[in-house]
C-alpha positions in Angstrom: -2.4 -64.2 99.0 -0.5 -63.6 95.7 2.7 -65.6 95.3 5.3 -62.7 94.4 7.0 -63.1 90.5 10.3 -64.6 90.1 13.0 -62.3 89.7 14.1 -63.6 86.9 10.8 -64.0 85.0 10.2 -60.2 86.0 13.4 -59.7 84.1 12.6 -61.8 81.1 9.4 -59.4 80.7 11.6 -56.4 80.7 14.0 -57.8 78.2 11.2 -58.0 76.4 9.2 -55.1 76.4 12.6 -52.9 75.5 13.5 -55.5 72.8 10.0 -54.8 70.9 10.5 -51.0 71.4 14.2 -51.0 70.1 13.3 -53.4 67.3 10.8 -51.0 66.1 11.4 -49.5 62.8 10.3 -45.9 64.2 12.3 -46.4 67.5 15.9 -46.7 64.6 13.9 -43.5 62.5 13.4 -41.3 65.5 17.3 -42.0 66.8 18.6 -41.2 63.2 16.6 -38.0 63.4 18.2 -36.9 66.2 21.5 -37.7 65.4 21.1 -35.4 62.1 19.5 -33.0 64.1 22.3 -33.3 67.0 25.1 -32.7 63.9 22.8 -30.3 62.6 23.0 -27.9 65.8 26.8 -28.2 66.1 26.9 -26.8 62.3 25.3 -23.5 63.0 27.3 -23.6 66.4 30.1 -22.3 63.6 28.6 -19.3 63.0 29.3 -17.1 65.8 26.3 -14.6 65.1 23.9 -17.3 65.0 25.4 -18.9 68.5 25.1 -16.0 70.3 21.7 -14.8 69.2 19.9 -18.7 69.3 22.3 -19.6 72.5 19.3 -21.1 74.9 17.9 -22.2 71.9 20.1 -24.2 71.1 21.6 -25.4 74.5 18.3 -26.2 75.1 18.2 -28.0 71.8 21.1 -30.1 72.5 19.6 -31.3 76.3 16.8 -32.4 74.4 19.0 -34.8 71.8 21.2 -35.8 75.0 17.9 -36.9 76.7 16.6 -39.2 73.6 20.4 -40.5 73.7 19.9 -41.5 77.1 16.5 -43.1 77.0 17.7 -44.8 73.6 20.9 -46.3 75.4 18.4 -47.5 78.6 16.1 -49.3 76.4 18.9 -51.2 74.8 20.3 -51.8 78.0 17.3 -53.0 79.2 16.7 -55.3 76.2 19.8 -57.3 77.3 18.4 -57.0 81.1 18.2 -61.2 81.1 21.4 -61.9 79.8 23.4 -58.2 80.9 27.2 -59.9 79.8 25.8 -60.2 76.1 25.3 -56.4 76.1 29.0 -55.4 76.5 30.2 -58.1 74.0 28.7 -56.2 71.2 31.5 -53.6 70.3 28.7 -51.1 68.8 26.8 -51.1 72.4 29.9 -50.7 74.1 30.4 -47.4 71.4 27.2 -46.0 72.2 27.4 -46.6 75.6 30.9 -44.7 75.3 30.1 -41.7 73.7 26.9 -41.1 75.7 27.9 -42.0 79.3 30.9 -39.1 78.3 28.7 -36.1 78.4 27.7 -37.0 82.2 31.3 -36.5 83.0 32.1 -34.1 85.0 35.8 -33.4 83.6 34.3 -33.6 79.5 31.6 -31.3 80.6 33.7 -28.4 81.8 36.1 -29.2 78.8 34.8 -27.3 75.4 36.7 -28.7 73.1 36.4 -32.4 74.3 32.9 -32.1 74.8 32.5 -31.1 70.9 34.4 -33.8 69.5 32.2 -36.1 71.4 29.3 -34.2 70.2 31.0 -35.0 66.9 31.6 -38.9 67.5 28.0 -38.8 67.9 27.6 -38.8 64.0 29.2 -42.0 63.6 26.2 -43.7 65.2 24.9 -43.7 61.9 26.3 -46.6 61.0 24.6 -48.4 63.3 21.6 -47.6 61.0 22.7 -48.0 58.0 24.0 -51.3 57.0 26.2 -50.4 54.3 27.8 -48.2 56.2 29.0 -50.3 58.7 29.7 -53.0 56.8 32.3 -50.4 55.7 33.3 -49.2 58.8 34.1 -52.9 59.8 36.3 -53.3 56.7 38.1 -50.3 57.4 38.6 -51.8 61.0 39.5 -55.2 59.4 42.3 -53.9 57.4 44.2 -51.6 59.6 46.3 -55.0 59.9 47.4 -55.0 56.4 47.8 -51.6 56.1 50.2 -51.4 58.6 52.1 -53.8 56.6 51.3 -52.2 53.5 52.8 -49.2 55.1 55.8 -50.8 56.5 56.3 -51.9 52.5 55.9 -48.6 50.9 57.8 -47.0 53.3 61.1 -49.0 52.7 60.2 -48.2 48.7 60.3 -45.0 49.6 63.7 -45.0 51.4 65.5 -47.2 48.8 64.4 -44.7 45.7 64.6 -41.6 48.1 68.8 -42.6 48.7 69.2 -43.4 45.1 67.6 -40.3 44.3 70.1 -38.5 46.4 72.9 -40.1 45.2 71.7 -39.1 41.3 70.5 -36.0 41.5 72.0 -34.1 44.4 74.8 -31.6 43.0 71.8 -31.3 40.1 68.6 -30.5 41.6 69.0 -30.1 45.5 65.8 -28.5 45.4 64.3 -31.5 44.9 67.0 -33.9 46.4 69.2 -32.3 48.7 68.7 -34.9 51.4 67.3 -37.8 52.2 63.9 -35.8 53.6 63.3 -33.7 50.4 63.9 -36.4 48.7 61.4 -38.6 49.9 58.8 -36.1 50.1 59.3 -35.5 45.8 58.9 -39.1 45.2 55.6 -39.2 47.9 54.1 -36.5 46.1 55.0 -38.3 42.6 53.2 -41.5 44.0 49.7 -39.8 43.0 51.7 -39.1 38.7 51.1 -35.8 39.4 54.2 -33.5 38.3 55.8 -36.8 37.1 56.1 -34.9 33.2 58.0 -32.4 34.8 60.4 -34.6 37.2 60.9 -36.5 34.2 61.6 -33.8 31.9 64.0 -32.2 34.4 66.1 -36.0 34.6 66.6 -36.3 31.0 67.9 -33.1 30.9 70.9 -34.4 33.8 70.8 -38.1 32.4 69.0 -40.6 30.0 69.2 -43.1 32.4 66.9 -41.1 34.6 63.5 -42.7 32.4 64.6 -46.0 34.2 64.3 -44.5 37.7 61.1 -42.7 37.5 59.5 -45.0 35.5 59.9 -48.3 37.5 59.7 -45.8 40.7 55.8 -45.3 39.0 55.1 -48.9 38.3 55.8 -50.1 41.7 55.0 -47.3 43.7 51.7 -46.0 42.1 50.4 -49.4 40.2 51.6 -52.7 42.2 51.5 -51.3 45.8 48.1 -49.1 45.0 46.4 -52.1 44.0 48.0 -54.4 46.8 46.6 -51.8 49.3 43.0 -52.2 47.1 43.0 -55.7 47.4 43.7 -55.7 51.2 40.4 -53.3 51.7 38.3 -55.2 49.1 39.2 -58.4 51.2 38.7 -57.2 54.2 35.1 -55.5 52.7 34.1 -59.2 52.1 35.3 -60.5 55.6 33.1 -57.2 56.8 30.0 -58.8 54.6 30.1 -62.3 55.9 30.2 -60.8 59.5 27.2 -58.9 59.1 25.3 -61.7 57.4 26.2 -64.1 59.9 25.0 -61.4 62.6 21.8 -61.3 60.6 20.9 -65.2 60.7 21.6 -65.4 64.2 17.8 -65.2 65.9 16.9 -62.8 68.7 16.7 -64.3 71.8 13.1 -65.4 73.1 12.2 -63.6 76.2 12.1 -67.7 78.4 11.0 -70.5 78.5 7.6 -69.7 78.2 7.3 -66.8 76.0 5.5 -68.7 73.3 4.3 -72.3 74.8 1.4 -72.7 73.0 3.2 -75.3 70.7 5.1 -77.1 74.1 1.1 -77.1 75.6 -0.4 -78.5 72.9 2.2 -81.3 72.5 1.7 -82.4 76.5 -2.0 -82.0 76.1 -2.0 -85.1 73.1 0.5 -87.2 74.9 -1.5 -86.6 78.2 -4.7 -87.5 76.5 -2.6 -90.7 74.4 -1.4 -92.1 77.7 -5.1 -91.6 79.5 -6.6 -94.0 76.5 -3.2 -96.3 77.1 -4.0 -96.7 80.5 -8.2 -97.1 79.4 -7.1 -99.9 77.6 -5.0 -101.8 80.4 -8.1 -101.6 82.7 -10.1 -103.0 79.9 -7.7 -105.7 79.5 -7.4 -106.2 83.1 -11.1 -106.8 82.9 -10.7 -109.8 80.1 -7.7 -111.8 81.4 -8.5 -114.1 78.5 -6.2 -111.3 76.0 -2.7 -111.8 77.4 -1.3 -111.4 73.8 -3.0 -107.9 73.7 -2.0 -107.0 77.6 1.4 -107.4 76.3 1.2 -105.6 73.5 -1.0 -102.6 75.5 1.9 -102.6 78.7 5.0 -101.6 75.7 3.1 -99.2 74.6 2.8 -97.9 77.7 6.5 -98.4 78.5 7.3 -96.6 75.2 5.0 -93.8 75.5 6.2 -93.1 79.3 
């Protein structure tokens, strides 16, 4: 009679079968593929003749990709099947899981315009295979914090010129500074320089004075706040790095206890065989009584070796 498995080493096997089959480098090739393909397919969706002529062709096409998207997202799920919690606290699991669990939905399926911009969202699985590009996408993530407040800065700039910009050049160019709104949308579109010759051109003709608003408008708007806003994302991009290299050095879980015990074997097979010639020698010295110095020393050993 055959002793049924443990559940849990049945699970441990599982794990990791599906972690050599998602570690492979063809099972990351073939998933890439496919999401090309899948962004591929919605491209010549665009063109209406093609659509209607390759229709089941592509439907058809795009079952297919939804299938490998399900069997990809099992086999990672499966991976984590001995330790399921560490699954969903990897954020890019929980984004695959998202976007692939949404086209089983009954409400997203009927809806055509959802349904395609989860087709789309799709695309951004790339990053999961290409490392620079999430270590890019995590920077971007990163520094949404400082961007707000970059944001929060630039837009009280914006105010402060915008109401001395009103207050100048009203009555003189209310095409440009009628109110508050116009206002602010000149000097926004003079943060990029461009049209600045003319702006500038068009204040020296009201006032002289006018050089000193547009030009320390362009130092702190497009020069001191643009490169605050670069340093944020370049911080943020190393803070991205150092995430993704400490990811890296963190080794994969071993599917048990036992999933490579040749070492632990050999190591109880010499301290087996050390303690069988231990206890040899205490019957030899039981034997000759006449050695009680070397009984002594024989019994520690066997004390320090238990």
């Amino acid at each position: 009679m055959t002793v049924p498995e443990p559940a849990g080493r049945g699970r441990m096997k599982l794990a990791a079968r599906c972690r050599v089959a998602t570690e492979a480098p063809a099972f990351g090739l073939v998933v890439f593929c496919v999401i090309l393909l899948n962004a591929g397919l919605m491209g010549v969706e665009t063109y209406s003749g093609l659509a209607e002529e390759y229709r089941q062709v592509l439907q058809a096409a795009e079952n297919c990709c939804l299938v490998v998207f399900s069997l990809e997202m099992l086999l990672r799920m499966g991976a984590y099947a001995d330790r399921p919690k560490a699954f969903f606290r990897d954020p890019w699991n929980l984004f695959d899981l998202a976007i692939v669990a949404s086209a089983f939905v009954p409400f997203v399926r009927e809806n055509t315009t959802v349904l395609r911009l989860l087709r789309l969202a799709r695309v951004l699985r790339t990053a999961r295979f290409l490392p620079h590009l999430r270590i890019l996408l995590i920077a971007v993530g990163r520094s949404l914090p400082g961007t707000a407040s970059f944001l929060f800065v630039g837009a009280l700039v914006l105010y402060v010129y915008a109401m001395v910009g009103w207050v100048c050049f009203a009555d003189s160019d209310p095409q440009h500074y009628g109110s508050v709104g116009r206002a602010m949308l000149t000097l926004f579109l003079l943060t990029t320089l461009d049209g600045l010759t003319d702006a500038v051109r068009a204040g020296l003709q009201i006032s002289r004075l006018s050089i000193i608003y547009y030009a320390s408008y362009a130092l702190l708007a497009s020069f001191v706040l643009v490169n605050v806003l670069i340093g944020v994302v370049l911080n943020s991009l190393d803070e991205a790095r150092e995430i993704e290299a400490e990811a890296g050095r963190v080794p994969a879980p071993s599917a048990g206890p036992d999933a490579d015990g040749t070492d632990v074997r050999e190591r109880i097979a010499t301290a087996r065989r050390a303690l069988d010639e231990i206890e040899a020698s205490l019957e030899a010295a039981d034997r000759h009584p006449s050695h009680p110095d070397q009984r002594r020393r024989l019994e520690a050993a066997s004390r320090s070796g238990a």
